[in-house]
C-alpha positions in Angstrom: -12.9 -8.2 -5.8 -9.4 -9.1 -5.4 -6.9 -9.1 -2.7 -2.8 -7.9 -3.4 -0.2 -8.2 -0.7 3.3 -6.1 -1.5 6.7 -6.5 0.3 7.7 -3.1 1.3 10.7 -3.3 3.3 11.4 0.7 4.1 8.1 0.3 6.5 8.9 1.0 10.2 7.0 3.2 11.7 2.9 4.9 12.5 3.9 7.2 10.0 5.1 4.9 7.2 1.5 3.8 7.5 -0.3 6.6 7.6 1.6 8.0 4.3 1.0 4.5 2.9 -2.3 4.3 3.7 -3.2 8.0 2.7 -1.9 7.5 -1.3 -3.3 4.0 -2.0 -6.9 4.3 0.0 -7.6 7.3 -2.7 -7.4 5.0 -5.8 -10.2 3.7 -8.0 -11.2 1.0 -6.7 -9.4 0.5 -3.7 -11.7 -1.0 -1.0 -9.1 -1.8 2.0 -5.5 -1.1 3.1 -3.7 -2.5 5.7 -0.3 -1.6 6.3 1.7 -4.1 8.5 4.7 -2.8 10.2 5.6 -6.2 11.1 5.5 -7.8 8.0 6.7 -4.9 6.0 3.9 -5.5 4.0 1.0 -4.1 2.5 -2.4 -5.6 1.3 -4.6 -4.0 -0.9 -8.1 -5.2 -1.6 -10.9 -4.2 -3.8 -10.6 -3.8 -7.8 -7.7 -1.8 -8.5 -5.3 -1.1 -10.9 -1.9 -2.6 -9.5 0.3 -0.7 -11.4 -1.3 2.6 -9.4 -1.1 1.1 -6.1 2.9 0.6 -7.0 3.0 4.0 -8.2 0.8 5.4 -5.2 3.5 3.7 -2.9 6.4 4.8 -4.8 4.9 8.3 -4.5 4.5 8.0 -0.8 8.5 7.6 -0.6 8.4 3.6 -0.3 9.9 0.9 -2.4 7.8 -1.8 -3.7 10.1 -5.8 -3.4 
């Protein structure tokens, strides 16, 4: 298992992490996702594909730093 943290800078809200979180937690392999408001970041975990967690979140209307 492995653990991914991605700079998102557009998060800023409940429902940035709600959209977030509902198109990566679907993914093969995806284990966790925690979306951080805070940070602006989101950390994947599990054994994924990261190229699909970027396109999940690009999907979802977000911009991967």
């Amino acid at each position: 298992m492995s653990t991914e943290t991605y700079n998102v800078p557009d998060i800023s809200c409940g429902h940035c992490v709600e959209a977030i979180t509902g198109a990566v937690s679907p993914l093969d392999g995806v284990e966790s996702v925690d979306v951080s408001i805070d940070d602006k970041t989101v950390t994947v975990a599990g054994s994924f594909d990261d190229a699909a967690v970027r396109s999940a979140i690009d999907d979802a209307g977000y911009d991967v730093a």
